[in-house]
C-alpha positions as CSV (number, residue, x, y, z in Angstrom):
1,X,-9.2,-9.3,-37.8
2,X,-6.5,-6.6,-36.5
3,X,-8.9,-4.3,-36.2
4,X,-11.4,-6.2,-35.1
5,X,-9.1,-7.2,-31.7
6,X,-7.9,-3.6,-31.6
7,X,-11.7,-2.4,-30.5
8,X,-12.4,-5.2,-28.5
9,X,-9.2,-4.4,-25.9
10,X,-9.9,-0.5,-26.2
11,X,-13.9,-1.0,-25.0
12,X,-12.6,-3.6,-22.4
13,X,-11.3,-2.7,-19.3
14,X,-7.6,-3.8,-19.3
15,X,-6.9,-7.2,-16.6
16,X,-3.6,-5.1,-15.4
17,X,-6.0,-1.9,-14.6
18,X,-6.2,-2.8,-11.0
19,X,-2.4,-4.1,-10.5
20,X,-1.0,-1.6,-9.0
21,X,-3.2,-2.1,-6.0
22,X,-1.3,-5.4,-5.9
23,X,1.6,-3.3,-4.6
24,X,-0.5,-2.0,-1.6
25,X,1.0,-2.9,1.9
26,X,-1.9,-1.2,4.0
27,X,-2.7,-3.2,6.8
28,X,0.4,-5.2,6.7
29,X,3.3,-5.3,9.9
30,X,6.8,-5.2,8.3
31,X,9.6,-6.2,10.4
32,X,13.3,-4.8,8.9
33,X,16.2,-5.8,11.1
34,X,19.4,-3.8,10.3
35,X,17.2,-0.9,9.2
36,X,19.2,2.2,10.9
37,X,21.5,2.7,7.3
38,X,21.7,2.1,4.1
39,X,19.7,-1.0,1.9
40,X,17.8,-1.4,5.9
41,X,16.8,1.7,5.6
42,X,15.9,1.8,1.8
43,X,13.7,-1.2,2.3
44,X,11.7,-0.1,5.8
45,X,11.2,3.3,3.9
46,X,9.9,1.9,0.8
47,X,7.5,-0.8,2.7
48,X,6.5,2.2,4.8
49,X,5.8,4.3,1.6
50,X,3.3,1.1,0.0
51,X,1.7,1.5,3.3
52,X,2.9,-1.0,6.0
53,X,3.2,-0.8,9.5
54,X,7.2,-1.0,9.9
55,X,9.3,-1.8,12.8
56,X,12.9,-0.7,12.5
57,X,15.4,-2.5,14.0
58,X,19.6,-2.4,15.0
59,X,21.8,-2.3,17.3
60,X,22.4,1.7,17.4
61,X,19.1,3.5,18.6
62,X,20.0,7.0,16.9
63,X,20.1,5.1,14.2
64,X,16.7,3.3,13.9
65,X,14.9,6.3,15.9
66,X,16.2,8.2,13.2
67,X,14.3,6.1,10.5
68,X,11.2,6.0,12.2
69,X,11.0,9.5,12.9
70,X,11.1,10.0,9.2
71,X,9.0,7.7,8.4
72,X,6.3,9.4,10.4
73,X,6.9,12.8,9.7
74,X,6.2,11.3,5.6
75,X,2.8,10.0,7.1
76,X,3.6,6.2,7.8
77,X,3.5,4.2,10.7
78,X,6.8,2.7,12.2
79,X,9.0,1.6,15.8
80,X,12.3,1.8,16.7
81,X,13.3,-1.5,18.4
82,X,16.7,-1.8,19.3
83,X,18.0,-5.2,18.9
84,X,21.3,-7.2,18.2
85,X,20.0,-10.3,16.4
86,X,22.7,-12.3,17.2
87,X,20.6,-12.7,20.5
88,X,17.5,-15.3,20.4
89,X,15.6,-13.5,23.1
90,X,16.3,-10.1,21.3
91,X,15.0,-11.3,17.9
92,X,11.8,-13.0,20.2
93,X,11.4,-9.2,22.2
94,X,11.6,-7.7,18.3
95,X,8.6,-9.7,16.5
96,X,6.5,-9.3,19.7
97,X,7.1,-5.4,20.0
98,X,5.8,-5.7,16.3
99,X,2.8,-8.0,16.8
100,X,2.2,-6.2,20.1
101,X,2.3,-2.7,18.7
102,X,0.8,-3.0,15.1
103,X,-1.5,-6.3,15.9
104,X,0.3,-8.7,13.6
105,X,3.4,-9.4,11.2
106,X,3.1,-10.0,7.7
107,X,6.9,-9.0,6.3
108,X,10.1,-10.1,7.9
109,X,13.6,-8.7,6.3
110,X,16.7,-10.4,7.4
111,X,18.7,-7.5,6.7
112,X,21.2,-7.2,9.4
113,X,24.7,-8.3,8.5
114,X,28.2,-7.9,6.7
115,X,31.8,-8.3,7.5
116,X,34.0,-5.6,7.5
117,X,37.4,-8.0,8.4
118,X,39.6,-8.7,5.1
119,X,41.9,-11.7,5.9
120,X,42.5,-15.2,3.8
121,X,40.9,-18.2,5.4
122,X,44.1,-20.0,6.0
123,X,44.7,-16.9,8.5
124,X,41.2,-16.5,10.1
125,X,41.2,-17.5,13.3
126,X,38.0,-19.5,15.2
127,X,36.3,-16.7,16.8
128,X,36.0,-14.2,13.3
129,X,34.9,-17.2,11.6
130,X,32.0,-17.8,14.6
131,X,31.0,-14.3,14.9
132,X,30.5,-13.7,11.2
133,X,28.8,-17.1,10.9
134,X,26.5,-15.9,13.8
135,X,25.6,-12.7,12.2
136,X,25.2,-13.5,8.6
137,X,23.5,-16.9,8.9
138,X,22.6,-18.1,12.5
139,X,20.6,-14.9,13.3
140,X,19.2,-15.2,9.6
141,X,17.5,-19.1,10.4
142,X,16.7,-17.8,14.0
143,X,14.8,-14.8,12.6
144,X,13.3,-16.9,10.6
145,X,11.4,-19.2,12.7
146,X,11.2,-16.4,15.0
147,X,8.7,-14.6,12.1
148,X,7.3,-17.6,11.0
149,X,5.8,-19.0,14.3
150,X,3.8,-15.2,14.3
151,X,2.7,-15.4,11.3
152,X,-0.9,-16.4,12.2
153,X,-2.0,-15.1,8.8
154,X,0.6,-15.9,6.5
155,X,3.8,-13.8,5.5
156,X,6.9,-13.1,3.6
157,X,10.2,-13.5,4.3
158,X,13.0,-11.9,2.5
159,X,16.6,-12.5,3.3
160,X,19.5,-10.0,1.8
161,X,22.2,-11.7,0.6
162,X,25.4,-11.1,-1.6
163,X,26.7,-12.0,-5.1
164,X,29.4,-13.2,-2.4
165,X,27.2,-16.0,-2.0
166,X,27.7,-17.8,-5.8
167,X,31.6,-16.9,-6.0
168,X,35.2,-17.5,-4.4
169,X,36.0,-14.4,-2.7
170,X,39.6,-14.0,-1.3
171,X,39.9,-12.3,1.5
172,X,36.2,-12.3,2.5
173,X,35.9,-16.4,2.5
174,X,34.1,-16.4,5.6
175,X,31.5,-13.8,4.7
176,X,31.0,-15.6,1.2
177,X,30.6,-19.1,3.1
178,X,27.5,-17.5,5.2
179,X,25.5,-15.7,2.6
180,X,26.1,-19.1,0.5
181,X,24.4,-20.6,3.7
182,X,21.9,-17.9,3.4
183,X,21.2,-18.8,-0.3
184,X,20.4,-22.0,0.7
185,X,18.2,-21.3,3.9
186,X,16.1,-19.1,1.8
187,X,15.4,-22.7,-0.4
188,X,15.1,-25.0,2.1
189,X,12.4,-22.8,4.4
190,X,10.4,-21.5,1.3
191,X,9.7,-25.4,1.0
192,X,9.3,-26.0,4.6
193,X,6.8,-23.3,5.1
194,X,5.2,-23.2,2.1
195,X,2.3,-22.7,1.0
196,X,1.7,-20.4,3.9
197,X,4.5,-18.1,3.6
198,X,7.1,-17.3,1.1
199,X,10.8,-16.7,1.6
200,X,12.7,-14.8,-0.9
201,X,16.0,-13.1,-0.9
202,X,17.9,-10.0,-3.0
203,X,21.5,-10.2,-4.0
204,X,22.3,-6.4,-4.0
205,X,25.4,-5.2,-6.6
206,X,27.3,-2.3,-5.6
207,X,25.3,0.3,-3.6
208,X,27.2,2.7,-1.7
209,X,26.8,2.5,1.8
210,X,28.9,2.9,4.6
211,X,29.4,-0.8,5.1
212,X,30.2,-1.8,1.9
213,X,33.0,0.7,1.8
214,X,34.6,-0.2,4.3
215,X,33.9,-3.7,3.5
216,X,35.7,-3.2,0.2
217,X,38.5,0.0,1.7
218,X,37.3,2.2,-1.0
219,X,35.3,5.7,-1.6
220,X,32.2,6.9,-3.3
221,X,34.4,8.3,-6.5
222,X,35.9,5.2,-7.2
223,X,32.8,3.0,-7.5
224,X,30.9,5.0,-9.5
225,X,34.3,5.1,-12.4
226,X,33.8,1.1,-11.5
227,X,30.1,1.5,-12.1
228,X,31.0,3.3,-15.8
229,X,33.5,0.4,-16.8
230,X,31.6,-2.8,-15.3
231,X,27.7,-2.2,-14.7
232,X,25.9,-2.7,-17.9
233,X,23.2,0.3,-16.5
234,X,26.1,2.7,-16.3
235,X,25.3,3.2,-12.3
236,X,25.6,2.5,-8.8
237,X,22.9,0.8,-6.8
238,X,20.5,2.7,-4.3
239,X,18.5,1.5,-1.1
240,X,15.5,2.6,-2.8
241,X,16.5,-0.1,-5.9
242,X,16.3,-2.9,-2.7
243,X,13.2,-1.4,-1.0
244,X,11.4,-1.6,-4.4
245,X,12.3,-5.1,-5.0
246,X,11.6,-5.5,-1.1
247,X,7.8,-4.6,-1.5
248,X,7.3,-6.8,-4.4
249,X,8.3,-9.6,-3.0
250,X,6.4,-8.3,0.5
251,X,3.2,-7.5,-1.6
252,X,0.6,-9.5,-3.4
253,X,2.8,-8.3,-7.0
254,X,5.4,-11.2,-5.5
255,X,2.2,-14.3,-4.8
256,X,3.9,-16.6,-6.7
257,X,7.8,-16.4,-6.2
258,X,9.3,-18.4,-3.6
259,X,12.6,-19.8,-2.7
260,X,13.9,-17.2,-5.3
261,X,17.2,-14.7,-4.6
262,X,17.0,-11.8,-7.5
263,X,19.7,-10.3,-8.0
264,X,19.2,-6.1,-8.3
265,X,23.1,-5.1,-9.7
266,X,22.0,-3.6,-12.6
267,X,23.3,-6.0,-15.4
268,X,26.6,-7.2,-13.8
């Protein structure tokens, strides 16, 4: 009988033969806001590499011009747009350069964010509080609608969040507070907007980009003897670890996750 079901799978053609064409982003607009450095980057890079049309966005233009260049001189197809998306008519300006440009948009990335003031919540004043609020949440439910309204075909949205989101954090209360919020958003609009579009999120671990150390006052060399002691896959993250995660949930490979934040921290 073991036999028997041995020659029947080697004569028929396997059913995951064809799924890495479920990866395949051709023809797709990708929008990836905070894209100039770092995870942004990672994740308009890889979306660019599975072959979408990506628009790169920030605040800095060296930055995102940067990207793009890149991106085209390995073949892809991408735009620099700066933006600051604490700005409704920026983030409007953004996904029209993108439909304008590339014809449509498929792939919104809520990227842009993080915190770099330490200070205990009983010492924060008003106006931190409001402008981390405003960057790491507002401008992520903005965005959202934003992309969703223009996505005449149906879409993805994926929002990056932070293992911040699911713990106390001292020191960085208001930062944890918004990417909770962003948790939640991800739930609530991948319900509303279903079945039309999804809306995921990654949680990233430790990946060491400029913001993160800063965020956390520490260097390269001391997150990687972290890494050996505390990650169960004995590493640091990378941008290309997001960007892969990124274009599953983006491509076909992700048709049936939603409302779902994976966390990509190797283990810990």
């Amino acid at each position: 009988h073991l036999g028997q079901s041995a020659i029947i799978s080697a004569s028929r053609p396997s059913s995951r033969s064809y799924n890495m064409h479920s990866f395949d982003l051709n023809g797709k607009v990708a929008v990836v806001t905070g894209g100039g450095q770092g995870i942004g980057e990672g994740i308009a890079k890889n979306l660019a590499a599975a072959g979408a049309s990506v628009v790169v966005a920030a605040r800095h233009v060296d930055r995102v011009q940067r990207v793009v260049d890149e991106i085209v001189a390995d073949g892809g197809q991408a735009l620099a747009v700066p933006t600051d998306v604490t700005h409704r008519a920026a983030l409007v300006a953004l996904a029209d350069a993108a439909v304008e440009t590339f014809g449509g948009l498929h792939v919104w990335v809520n990227n842009a964010g993080g915190s770099p003031l330490r200070s205990p919540l009983s010492e924060l004043d008003e106006e931190a509080w409001d402008a981390c609020l405003s960057l790491n949440l507002t401008a992520v439910w903005m965005a959202s609608v934003i992309a969703a309204e223009r996505m005449t075909e149906g879409g993805t949205i994926i929002n990056i969040s932070s293992p911040a989101g699911d713990r106390g954090v001292p020191g960085s209360g208001h930062y944890a507070a918004a990417k909770a919020g962003v948790n939640s958003l991800t739930k609530t609009l991948s319900l509303e907007l279903a079945p039309s579009i999804r809306v995921n999120g990654i949680s990233p671990g430790y990946v060491p980009t400029e913001v993160m150390m800063t965020a956390l006052d520490t260097d390269q060399a001391a997150l990687e003897e972290m890494a050996q002691k505390r990650i169960p896959l004995k590493r640091l993250g990378t941008p290309d670890d997001m960007g892969s995660t990124a274009v599953y949930l983006a491509s076909d490979a992700g048709s049936w996750v939603t409302g779902q934040t994976i966390i990509v921290a190797g283990g810990n």
